[in-house]
Each structure stands twice: as C-alpha cells, then as structure tokens.
VOTILO-690859 format. One record per residue (C-alpha): residue in one letter; x, y, z. Coordinates in steps of 0.02 Angstrom, whole numbers. Example, Ala and Ser with C-alpha at 12.3 -4.5 7.8 and 13.67 -1.06 7.14 Angstrom:
// VOTILO-690859
   residu        u        v        w
        A      615     -225      390
        S      684      -53      357
// end
This chain:
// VOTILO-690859
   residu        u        v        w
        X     -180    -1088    -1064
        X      -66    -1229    -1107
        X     -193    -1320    -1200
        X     -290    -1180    -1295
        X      -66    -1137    -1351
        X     -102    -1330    -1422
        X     -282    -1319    -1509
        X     -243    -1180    -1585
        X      -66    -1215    -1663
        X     -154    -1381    -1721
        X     -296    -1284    -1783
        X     -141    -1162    -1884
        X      -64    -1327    -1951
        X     -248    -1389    -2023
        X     -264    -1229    -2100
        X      -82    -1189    -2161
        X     -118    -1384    -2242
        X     -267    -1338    -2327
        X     -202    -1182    -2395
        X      -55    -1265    -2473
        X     -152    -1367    -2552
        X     -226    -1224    -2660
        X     -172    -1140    -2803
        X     -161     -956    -2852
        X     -225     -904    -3022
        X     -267     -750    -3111
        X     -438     -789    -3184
        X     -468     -612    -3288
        X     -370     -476    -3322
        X     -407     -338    -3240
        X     -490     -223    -3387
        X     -537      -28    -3355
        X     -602      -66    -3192
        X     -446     -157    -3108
        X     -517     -298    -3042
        X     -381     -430    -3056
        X     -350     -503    -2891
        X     -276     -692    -2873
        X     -391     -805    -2810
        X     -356     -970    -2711
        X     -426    -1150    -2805
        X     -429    -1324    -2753
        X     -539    -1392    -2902
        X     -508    -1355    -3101
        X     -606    -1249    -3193
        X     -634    -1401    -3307
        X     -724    -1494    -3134
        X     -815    -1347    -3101
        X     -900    -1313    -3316
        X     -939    -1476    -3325
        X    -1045    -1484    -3160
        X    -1109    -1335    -3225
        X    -1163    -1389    -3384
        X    -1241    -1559    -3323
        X    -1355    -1448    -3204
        X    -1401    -1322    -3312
        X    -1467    -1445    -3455
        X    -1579    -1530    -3297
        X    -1645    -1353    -3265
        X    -1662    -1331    -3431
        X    -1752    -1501    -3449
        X    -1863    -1458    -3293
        X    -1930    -1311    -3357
        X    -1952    -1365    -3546
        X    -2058    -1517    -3444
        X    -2159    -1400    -3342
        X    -2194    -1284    -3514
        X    -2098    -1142    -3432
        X    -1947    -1122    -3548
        X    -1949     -978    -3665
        X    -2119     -956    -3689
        X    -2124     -764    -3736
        X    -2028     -759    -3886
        X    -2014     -597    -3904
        X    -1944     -574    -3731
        X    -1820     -707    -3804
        X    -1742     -628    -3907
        X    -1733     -452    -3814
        X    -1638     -563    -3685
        X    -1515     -657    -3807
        X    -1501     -483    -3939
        X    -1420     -415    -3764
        X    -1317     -545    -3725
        X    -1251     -564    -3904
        X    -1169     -401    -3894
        X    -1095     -427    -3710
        X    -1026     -588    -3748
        X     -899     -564    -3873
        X     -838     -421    -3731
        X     -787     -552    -3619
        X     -620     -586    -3720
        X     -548     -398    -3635
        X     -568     -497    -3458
        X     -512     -676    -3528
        X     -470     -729    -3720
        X     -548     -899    -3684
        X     -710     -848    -3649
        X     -717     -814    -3852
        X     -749    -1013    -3844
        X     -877    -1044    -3708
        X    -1021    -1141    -3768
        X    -1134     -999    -3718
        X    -1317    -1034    -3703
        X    -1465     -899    -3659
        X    -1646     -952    -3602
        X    -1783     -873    -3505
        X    -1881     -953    -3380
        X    -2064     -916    -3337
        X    -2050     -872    -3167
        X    -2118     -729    -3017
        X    -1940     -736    -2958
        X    -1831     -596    -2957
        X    -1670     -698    -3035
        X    -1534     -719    -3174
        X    -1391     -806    -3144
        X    -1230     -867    -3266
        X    -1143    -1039    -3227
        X     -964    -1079    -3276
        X     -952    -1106    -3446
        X    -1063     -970    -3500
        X    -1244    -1046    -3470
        X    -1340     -889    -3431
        X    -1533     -902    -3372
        X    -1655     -764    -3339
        X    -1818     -755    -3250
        X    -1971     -689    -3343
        X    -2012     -605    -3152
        X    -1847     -498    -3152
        X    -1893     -425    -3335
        X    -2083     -403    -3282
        X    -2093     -337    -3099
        X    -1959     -231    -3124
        X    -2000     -167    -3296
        X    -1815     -159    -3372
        X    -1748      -84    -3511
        X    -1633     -161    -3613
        X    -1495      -45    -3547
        X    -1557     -123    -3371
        X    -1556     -324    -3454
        X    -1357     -274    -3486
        X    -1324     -227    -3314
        X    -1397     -391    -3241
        X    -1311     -484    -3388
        X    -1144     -399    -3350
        X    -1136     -431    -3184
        X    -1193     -623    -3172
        X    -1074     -643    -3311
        X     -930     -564    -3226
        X     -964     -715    -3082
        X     -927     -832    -3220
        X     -776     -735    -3299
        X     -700     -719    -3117
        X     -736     -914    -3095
        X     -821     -855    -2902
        X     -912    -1033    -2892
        X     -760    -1130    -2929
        X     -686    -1012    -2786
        X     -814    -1048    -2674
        X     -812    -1220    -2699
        X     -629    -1224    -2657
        X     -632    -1115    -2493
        X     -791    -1229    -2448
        X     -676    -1381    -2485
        X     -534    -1297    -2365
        X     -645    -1249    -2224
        X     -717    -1414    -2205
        X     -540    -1500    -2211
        X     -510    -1376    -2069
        X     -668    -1406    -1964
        X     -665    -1597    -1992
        X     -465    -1606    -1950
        X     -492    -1509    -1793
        X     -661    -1587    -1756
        X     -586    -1763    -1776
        X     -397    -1712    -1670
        X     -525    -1642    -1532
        X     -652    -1770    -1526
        X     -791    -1643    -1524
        X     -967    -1692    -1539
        X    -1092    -1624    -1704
        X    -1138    -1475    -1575
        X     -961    -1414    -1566
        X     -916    -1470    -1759
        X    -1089    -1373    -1827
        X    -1003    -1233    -1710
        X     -852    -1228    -1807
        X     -930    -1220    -1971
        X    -1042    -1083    -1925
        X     -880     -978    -1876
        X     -799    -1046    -2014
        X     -921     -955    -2131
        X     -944     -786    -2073
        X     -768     -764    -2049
        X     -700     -834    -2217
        X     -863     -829    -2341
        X     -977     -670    -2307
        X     -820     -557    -2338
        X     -788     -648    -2486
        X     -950     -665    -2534
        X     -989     -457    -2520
        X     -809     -456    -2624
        X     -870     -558    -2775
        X    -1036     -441    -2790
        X     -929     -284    -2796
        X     -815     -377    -2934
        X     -955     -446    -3021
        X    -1042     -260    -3033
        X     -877     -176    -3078
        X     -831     -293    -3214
        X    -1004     -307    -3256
        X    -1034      -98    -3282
        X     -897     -116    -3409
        X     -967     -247    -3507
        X    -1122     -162    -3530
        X    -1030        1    -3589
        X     -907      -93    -3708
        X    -1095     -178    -3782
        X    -1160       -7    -3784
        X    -1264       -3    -3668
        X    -1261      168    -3548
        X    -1164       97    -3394
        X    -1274      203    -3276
        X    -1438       96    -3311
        X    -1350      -10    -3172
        X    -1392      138    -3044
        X    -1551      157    -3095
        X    -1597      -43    -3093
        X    -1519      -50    -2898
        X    -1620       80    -2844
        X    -1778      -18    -2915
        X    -1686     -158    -2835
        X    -1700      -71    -2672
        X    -1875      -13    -2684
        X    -1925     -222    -2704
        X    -1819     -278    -2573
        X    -1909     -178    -2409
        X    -1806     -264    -2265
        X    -1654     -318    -2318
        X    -1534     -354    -2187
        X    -1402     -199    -2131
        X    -1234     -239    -2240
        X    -1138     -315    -2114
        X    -1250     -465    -2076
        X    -1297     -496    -2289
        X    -1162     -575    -2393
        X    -1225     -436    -2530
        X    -1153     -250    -2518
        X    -1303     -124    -2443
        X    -1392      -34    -2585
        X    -1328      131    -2548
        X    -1163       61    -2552
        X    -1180      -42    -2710
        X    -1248      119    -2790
        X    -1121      237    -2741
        X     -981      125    -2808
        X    -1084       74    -2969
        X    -1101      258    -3008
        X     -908      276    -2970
        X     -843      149    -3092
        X     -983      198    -3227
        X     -919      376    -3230
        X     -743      278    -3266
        X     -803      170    -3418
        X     -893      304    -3481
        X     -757      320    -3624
        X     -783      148    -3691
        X     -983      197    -3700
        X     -956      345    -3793
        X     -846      235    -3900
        X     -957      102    -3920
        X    -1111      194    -3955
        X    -1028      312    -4093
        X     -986      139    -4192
        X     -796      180    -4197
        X     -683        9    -4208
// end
C-alpha cells in the first residue's frame, strides 16, 4: 500500500508538471451555438499552420502526380462556390480567420472523406460527393463541420494533450523502470481515458459550430440530419458509442437537429438576402 501511496503521487507530480506547462486559450467565440470552451496548448498555432501547410501542398503534389487532383471541374467549383460563402462566416467564431490563406481542392478518390487543416486548407473526396449523392445543402454541412475543427484549432489540441501524455508515460515509465510491455500499457490507458472523450467532444463542437456556418451561408442547417442518416446507412457496423471516438448516429442526429432548430433564425436571415 505504501508503495502504490508513492507511484501514484509521483505519477500526480508528472501530470500536475505537464499540465502547467500548458496554456489556456479561447480559440472561437462561442457564436449562436455556445461552444466556447478553453482548451489546454503546449504548441502555437503558428507550429501547428505551418505543419499543416507543408503537408497539405505534398498531398496536393501527390495527387496532382498521380492525375487525381481536380479532375471534374464542374464538381470543382460546386465544392469551392460552397465554401466561398462559408468562409467569410468564420470571422463570427474568430476575426482572424478573415486572413487564412484558404485553399479548396477535390481529390479523385472511393473514400468517404473531407477534412480542413489549420490554416484553412480544406480537401474533399470525389467518393463522399458521389456515393453519397449530396446536395449542395449536404457539401455545407461536411464543409461546416471540418471547418469548425480548424476554427476550434482541435489538432493543435491534440497535439498538445498527445505531447502531455507522453511526458507523463515516459516520466513514470523512466522513475519506475518499467519495460515497453508496461510503458505500451500506460499509453493505451493513457488514451482512452484522456483522448476518446475528447475526441467524441471535438465532433459534437465541430457539428454544432459547423450547423451554424452552413445556415449563416444559407444553406438549410437541417441538410446535416439528412446527410448523417445517409452517413449511417454506409457505415453498417460501426462500433456502439462508447468504444468509437465519434458520437453514435442517433446521438449525433438528435443533437444536430437540436442546434439546427436554434440557428434556424440566421437561415431565414440569410436566405431572404437581408444584411
């Protein structure tokens, strides 16, 4: 009993270490849907753009090699005529964003993807748009909420509770003396208790956020319903909630259908062309 008292208060100090070492920001504000919680960093958001914008010109450059960048024009410019009306939206969640270098490309691919990196480099996948037969209302919601992970900076925050974890597991891995066994242990504890909550947290920011960019572009907030549901229908076997780091369908539904009824307003607004 002694000794467990003494692992763990030198597991606390590792930890209370680490966590000092992070600072507390406000990324967004918290627009019509609230979302404004303070998130812990270790790295800059500077750090974490320009790794961001290094890889994505190497995808970029991967794909334009392999003759898979942007080859249906028309799909193009359905993608990017989107995203130029929820990008200058950003600026309600964070002024800056107004001066991104935003960038928009499609990629010829079966995969059901889009993603947006720090900095505002968004990519879709030709397979998302295809398979799943989206309208444009339905491009928004995807848009939305991928660019929400950028607005909320969630990779520089993952980065920086990865950084903290591991100065945790390696402190008490190297105090203890413990083997790879015990220190791959660790880690594995180390990530379902402090990155698949987190991780189902980002989603549900990233779809809140994102449902209200779509309706201050215009585009009917409840297409994001609709697309989960088709979402659900292509994903047969998904893991039960607790053991995916992504929110169940039913329950990213039911709370996308809550917060779409709430931005509503700024649809209506939107779509009648008032200022």
């Amino acid at each position: 009993m002694r000794m467990q008292r003494i692992l763990d208060g030198l597991a606390a100090a590792i930890v209370a270490v680490a966590l000092s070492a992070c600072q507390s920001v406000q990324t967004t504000k918290g627009g019509a849907v609230g979302v404004d919680r303070s998130q812990s960093m270790l790295v800059s958001s500077q750090e974490i753009e320009q790794a961001s914008a290094q890889q994505y010109q190497q995808v970029l450059a991967a794909a334009k090699e392999k003759n898979v960048l942007n080859r249906d024009a028309k799909q193009l410019a359905r993608v990017r005529t989107v995203a130029d009306r929820l990008i200058p939206q950003t600026t309600v969640f964070r002024p800056d964003a107004g001066q991104w270098q935003w960038e928009v490309n499609v990629l010829e691919s079966e995969q059901l993807n889009a993603w947006c990196m720090a900095g505002g480099k968004i990519a879709f996948y030709s397979g998302l748009i295809d398979q799943l037969e989206l309208t444009d209302a339905e491009i928004a919601a995807i848009m939305g909420h991928e660019i929400a992970h950028a607005l909320r900076e969630h990779a520089r925050e993952r980065v920086s509770r990865s950084m903290a974890t591991g100065m945790v597991v390696g402190g008490v891995s190297a105090i203890l003396g413990v083997g790879q066994v015990g220190s791959d242990l660790m880690g594995q504890l180390a990530k379902v208790t402090f990155e698949l909550p987190n991780s189902r947290l980002h989603e549900t920011e990233a779809d809140r956020i994102g449902v209200e960019l779509a309706a201050r572009g215009g585009y009917d907030p409840y297409a994001a319903v609709g697309l989960w549901k088709k979402m659900a229908a292509a994903s047969k076997g998904s893991p039960p909630q607790f053991l995916s780091t992504h929110p169940s369908h039913e329950t990213r539904q039911k709370d996308l259908a809550r917060y779409a009824e709430r931005v509503m307003p700024l649809y209506r607004e939107a779509s009648s062309g008032k200022p």
